[in-house]
N, C-alpha and C positions, 0 to 999 in steps of 0.2 A: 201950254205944252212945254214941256223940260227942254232944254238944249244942251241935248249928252252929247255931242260933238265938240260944245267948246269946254269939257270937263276934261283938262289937261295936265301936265307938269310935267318937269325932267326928272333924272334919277341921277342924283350926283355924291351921294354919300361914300361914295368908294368905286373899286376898281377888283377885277377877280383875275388873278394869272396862275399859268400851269406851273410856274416854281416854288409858287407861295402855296399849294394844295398836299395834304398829307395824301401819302399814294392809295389807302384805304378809305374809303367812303364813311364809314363808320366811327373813325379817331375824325375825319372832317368833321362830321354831324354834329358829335360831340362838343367840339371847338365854338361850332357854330350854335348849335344848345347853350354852351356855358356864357355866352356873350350876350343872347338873347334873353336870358336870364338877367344878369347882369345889368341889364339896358331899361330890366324894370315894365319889358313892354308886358300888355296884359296876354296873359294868356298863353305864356309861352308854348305848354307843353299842347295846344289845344292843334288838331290835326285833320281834315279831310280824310274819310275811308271810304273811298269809291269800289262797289262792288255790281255786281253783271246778273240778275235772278236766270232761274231755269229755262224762263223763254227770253232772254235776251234783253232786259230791260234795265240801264243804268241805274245806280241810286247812289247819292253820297249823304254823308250827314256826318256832323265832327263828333271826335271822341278824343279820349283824352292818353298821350302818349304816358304807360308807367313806369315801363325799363326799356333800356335796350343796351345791348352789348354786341360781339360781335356774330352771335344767333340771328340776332334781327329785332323787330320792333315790338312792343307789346300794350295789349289794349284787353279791358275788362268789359264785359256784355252779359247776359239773359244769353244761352245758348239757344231757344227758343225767340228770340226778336228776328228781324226780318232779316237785319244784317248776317245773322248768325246763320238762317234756310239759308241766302243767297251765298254765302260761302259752301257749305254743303252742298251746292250745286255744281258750282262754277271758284276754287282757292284762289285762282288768281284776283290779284286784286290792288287797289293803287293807293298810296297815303302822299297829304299834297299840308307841307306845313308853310302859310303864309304871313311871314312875318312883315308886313308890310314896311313897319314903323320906321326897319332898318333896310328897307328895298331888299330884300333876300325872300329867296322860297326855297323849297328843299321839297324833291318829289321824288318819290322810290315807287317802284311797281316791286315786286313779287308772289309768292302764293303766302295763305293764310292754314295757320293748323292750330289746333287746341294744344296749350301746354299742359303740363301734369299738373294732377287735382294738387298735388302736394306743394308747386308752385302758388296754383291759385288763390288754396288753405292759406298761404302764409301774407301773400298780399290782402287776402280778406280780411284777417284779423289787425291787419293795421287800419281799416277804416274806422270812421266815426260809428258807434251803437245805430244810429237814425238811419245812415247810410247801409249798415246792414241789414236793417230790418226792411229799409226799401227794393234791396234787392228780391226780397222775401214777396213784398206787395204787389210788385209791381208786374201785370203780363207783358211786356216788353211788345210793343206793335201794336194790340190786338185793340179792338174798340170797346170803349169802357161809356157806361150813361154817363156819368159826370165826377168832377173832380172830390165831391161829397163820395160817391164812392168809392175812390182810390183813397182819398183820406179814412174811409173805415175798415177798411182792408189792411191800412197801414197799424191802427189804433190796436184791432184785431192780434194783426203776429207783435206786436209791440208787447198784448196781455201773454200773448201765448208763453215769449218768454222772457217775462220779467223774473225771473225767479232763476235768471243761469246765463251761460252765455248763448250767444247767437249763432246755428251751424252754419257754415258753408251751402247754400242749394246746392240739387245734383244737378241745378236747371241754370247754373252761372260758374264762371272762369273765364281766362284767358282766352286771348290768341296770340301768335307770335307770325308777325309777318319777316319770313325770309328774304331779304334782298336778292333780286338779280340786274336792278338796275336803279343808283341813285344818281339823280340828277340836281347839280346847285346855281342858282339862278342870283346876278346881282345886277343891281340896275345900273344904265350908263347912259349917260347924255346921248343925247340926240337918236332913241331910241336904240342906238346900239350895244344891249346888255350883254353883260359876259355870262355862258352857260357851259360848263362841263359835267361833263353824262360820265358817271362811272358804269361798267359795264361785265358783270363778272365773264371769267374766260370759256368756259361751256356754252355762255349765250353768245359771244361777241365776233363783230365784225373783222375781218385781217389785216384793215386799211388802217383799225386806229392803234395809238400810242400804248406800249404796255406798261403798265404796275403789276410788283411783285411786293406782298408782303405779309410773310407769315403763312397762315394756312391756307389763305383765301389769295388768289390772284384776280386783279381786277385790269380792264383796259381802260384808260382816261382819252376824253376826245373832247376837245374843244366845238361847239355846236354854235354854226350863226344865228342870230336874235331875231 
């Protein structure tokens, strides 16, 4: 039998305080993106998208972060995969990036909405030819007899078009998740980590601390671990 009880460690790579925080959640992310980069851990841009189906049933699964600015987050799918129903059900929805390597996580909840095809068009054609044939091949969710047939599917729109470039589906693009609530998380000895929760002002509680900056106003709250 495993003994996950004594699977432990502290969290001592740093410390998190309300002075050293840019008062928008979005220049933090950034700050925090570029370090995480930097740091060489794998995977950086790689993110948790938890969504809610039509009768109420969690799902998460990573995807991979492409822009973001101060809109919100953005992530490429099959508008037809399960992820993409379960948003047309139910936008709200939560992204949860775990950087473990450097004790940090970074969680935002918001709603989810399709960006313009024209947005899409232009991140499409930066991908690799393979990549966008795959978007072509692939049903996104659906159950396929075996990997023989996803590979002939692929070989298929491959022949289709060799002879030009590759269109955009009208069955794949974006989404863009709007913040209404980012949270950043850093680990601290003796289980006491440091969390603050930014909170935009149309959601937020009275009790906590305000940020003002630029278009967006946010509230910052320090939250115990």
């Amino acid at each position: 039998m495993l003994e996950l009880e004594e699977i432990r460690r502290e969290y001592l790579l740093g410390g998190l305080q309300r002075e050293g925080l840019s008062g928008d959640p979005i220049t933090q992310f950034e700050l925090w993106l570029e370090q995480a980069i930097a740091s060489q851990i794998p995977d950086p841009t790689a993110m948790t998208l938890a969504t809610v189906s039509a009768d109420g049933q969690p799902s998460q699964r990573i995807v991979l972060l492409k822009h973001v600015d101060a809109r919100g987050f953005v992530f490429y799918t099959n508008y037809e995969s399960a992820k993409a129903q379960d948003i047309a059900a139910n936008s709200k929805v939560s992204l949860h990036f775990p950087w473990h390597a450097m004790e940090r996580q970074v969680k935002v909840m918001g709603r989810a909405e399709k960006i313009p095809v024209a947005e899409s068009l232009k991140y499409f054609l930066t991908r690799p030819r393979d990549s966008q044939i795959a978007a072509w091949a692939s049903s996104q969710s659906r159950a396929i007899d075996s990997r023989k047939f996803l590979m002939s599917q692929f070989e298929a729109i491959k022949e289709k078009f060799q002879d030009g470039d590759v269109p955009l589906p009208d069955f794949w693009g974006g989404f863009r998740i709007e913040p209404h609530v980012v949270e950043f998380w850093q680990g601290g000895g003796k289980r006491l980590h440091d969390r603050f929760e930014y909170r935009r002002v149309d959601h937020a509680q009275e009790n906590l601390s305000h940020a003002n900056t630029g278009d967006a106003e946010w509230l910052i709250n320090r939250l115990a671990p």
